[in-house]
N, C-alpha and C positions, 0 to 999 in steps of 0.2 A: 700719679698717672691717671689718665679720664678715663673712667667706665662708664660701659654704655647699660645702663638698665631701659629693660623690656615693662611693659606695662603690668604682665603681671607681679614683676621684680616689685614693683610700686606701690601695688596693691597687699600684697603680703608683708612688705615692710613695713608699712603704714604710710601715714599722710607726712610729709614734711614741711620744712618750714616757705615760705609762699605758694599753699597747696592753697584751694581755694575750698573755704566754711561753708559748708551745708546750713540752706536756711531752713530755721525749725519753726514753723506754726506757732503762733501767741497759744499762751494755754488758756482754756477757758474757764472763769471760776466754779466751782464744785456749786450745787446749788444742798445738797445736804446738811451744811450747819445753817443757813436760813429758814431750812425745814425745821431743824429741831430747834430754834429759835423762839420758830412760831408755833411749836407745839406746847413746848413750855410757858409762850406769854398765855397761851390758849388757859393751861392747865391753872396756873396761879389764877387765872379769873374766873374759872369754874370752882377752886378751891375758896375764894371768898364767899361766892354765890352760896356752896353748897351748904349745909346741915352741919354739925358740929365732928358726927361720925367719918365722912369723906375732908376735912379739912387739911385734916394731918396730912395724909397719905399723898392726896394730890398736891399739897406744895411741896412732898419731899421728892416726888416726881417733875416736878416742873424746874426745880434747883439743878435735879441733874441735867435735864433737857435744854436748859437755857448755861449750866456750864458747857456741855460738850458743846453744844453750836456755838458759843464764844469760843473755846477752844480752835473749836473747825475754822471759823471764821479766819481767825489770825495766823492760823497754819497756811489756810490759801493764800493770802492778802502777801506772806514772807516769801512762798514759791515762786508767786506772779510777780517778784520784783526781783528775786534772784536771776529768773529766765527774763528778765527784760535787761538787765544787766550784760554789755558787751562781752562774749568767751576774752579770757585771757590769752595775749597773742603769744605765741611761740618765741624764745630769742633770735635775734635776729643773727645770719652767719657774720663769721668774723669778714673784719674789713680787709679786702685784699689790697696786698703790698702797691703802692704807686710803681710805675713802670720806672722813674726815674731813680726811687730808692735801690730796685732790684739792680739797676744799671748802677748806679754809684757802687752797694758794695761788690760788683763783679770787676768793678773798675772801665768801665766801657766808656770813652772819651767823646766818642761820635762816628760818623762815616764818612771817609775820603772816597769820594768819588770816582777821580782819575788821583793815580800816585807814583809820581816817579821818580827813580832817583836823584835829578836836580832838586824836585820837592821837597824832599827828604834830608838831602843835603845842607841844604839853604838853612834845616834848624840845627843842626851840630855845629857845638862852637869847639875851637880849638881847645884843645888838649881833653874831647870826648872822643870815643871811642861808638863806631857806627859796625854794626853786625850786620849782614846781609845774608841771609839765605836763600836760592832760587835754583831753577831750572838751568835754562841760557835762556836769559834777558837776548830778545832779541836787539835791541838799541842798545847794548850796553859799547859798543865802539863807539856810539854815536856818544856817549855819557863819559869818554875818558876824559874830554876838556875840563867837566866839574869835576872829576875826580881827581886831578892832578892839583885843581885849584885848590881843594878841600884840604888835598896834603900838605898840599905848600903851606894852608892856613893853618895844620898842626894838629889835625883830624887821621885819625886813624882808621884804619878798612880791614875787617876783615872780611871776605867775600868769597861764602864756601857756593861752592857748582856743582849742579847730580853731572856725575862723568858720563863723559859724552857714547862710553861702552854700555854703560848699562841698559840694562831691559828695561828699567822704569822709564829711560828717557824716548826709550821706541813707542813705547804704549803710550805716554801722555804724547809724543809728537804723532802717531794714529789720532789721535781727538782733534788737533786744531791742524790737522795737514787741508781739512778742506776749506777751512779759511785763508790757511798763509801759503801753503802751497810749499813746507818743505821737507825734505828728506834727510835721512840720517847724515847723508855727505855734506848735506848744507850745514850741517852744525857744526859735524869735525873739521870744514873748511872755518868755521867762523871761530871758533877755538885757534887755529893754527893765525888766523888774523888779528887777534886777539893776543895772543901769545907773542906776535912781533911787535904789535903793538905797545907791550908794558914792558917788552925789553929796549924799546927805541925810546922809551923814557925814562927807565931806570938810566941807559946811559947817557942820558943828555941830564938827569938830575938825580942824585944820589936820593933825596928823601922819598923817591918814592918805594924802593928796594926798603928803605928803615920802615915806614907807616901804613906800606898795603902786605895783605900776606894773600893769596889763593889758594885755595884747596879746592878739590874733588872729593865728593862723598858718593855710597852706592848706596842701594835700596828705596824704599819710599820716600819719597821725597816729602811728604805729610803737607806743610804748606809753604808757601813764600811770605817768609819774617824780616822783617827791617828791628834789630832790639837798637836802642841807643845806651850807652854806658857814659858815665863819668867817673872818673879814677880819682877827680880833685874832689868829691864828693864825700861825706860820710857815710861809706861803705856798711856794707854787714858782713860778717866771718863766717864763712863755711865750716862744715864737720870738722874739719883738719886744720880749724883754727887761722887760714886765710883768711884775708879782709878781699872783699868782693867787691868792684864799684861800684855805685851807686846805679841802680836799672832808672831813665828818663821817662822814658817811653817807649810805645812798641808797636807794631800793623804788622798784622797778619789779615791775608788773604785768602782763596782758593784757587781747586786747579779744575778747572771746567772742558769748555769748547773755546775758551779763547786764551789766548796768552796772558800769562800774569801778569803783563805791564797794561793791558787793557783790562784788567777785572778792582771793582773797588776795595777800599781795605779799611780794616777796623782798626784804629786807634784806641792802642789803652792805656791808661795812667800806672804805675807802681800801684800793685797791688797781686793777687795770688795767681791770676791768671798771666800775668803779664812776665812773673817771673815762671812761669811754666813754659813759655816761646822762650827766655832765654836757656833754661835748663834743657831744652829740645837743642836748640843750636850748639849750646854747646855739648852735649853728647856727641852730635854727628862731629861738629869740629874735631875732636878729639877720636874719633875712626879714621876722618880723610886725608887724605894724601896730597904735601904740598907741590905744590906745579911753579908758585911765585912767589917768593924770588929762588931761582935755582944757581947750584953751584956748577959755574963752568964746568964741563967736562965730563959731567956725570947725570948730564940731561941730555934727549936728540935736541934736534935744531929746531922746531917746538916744543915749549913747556908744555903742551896741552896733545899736543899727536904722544898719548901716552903707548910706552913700550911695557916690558915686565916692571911689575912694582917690586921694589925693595922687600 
């Protein structure tokens, strides 16, 4: 998480790494061992000069005076090259991750702009298995051509719907009513149209009763997920030692101010997040309540104008 540090934060921390080096002043050299230098060449010539009695003393004085100032001398001379010497720089922070590694291991494939389900369709090959989770698609009558086609080619649907009762579906229809302009009646009208719909082609073609299922789900609707499955696939086994099909790919989108057939979707490849849109769908699958295919007799005359549940 970023935090935001205050100046004084900064100050009292200390300086960090691309903080900017205070420039220090060349030092200047000491001029006292060139004194005692020359006090000492002084003394050794006044020690020759002198008389027998000051001989001694003043060259034992001038040995010392002429070692410290050589001393001094090479102490300054080592200071003045250590401070010309560039400060040693701080390490440098770690390299951060490339955008496209962080996207590879989350599994992020790319962005589909517009996505629908012909698009989506068009990549499922027979005998995969295509998951759908949504609100009410508004086009979705407009999409039963591909999806009859899809069946026919051996493709399966399952196509869970937030029920047309719930509250979630009044509240996200309050968001986009001032663009589409529609009301709760419009939906449970477009359900019961819907509803005649896939029974006027279950009975004109048996496979679509065998390879579409419907249900309704309540509560949050979280997002709109397309998972794709393949069963001819080498699967993995769940807790209970099921074999699972194989997860293809997956787009999930949001739920904003506009309908979900108009908002873009994220493509992901098999990997942790991808199987987290499947393990979502199927949870709710496994709450909701199936509307398609119904058994005569025990449904009103729309699968979708829901009465008491079971």
């Amino acid at each position: 998480m970023l935090e935001t540090r205050s100046a004084t934060q900064d100050h009292t921390a200390g300086k960090g790494w691309g903080a900017p080096v205070r420039a220090v002043p060349p030092r200047r050299p000491s001029a006292a061992p060139a004194v005692l230098l020359g006090l000492g060449a002084a003394l050794a010539v006044v020690a020759v000069a002198a008389g027998q009695a000051w001989s001694e003393l003043a060259l034992d004085a001038a040995v010392v005076l002429l070692t410290v100032g050589g001393v001094g001398l090479l102490l300054d001379a080592a200071l003045a090259r250590r401070q010309a010497s560039p400060p040693a720089a701080a390490p440098p922070p770690p390299e951060p991750v490339p955008p496209a590694d962080r996207e590879d291991r989350l599994g992020l494939a790319g962005v589909r702009e517009e996505l629908g389900t012909v698009d989506v369709l068009r990549g499922v090959r027979p005998g995969q298995e295509l998951w759908w989770m949504d609100t009410f698609p508004l086009t979705l009558a407009g999409d039963l051509d591909a999806i009859h086609k899809a069946l026919g080619a051996g493709v399966r649907i399952r196509l869970l719907l937030l029920d047309p009762r719930s509250p979630a579906l009044a509240s996200l229809l309050r968001d986009i009513r001032h663009r589409y302009g529609l009301s709760p009646m419009d939906l449970r009208r477009g359900f019961d149209t819907l509803s005649h719909q896939l029974r006027a082609l279950g009975a004109m073609d048996p496979v679509v009763a065998e390879r579409l299922e419907v249900r309704v789900y309540d509560g949050q609707p979280g997002a709109p997920v397309f998972v794709v499955l393949d069963d001819g696939a080498a699967g993995t086994d769940d807790a209970a030692g099921t074999r699972e099909p194989e997860l293809v790919r997956a787009y999930s989108s949001y739920y904003l101010l506009d309908a979900s057939q108009d908002m873009p979707y994220l493509e992901w490849r098999p990997g942790a997040f991808a199987e987290k849109l499947r393990a979502f769908v199927a949870h709710k699958w496994s709450e909701a309540h199936t509307v398609f295919p119904t058994d005569t007799g025990e449904r009103s005359a729309s699968a979708f104008h829901l009465g008491e549940r079971p």
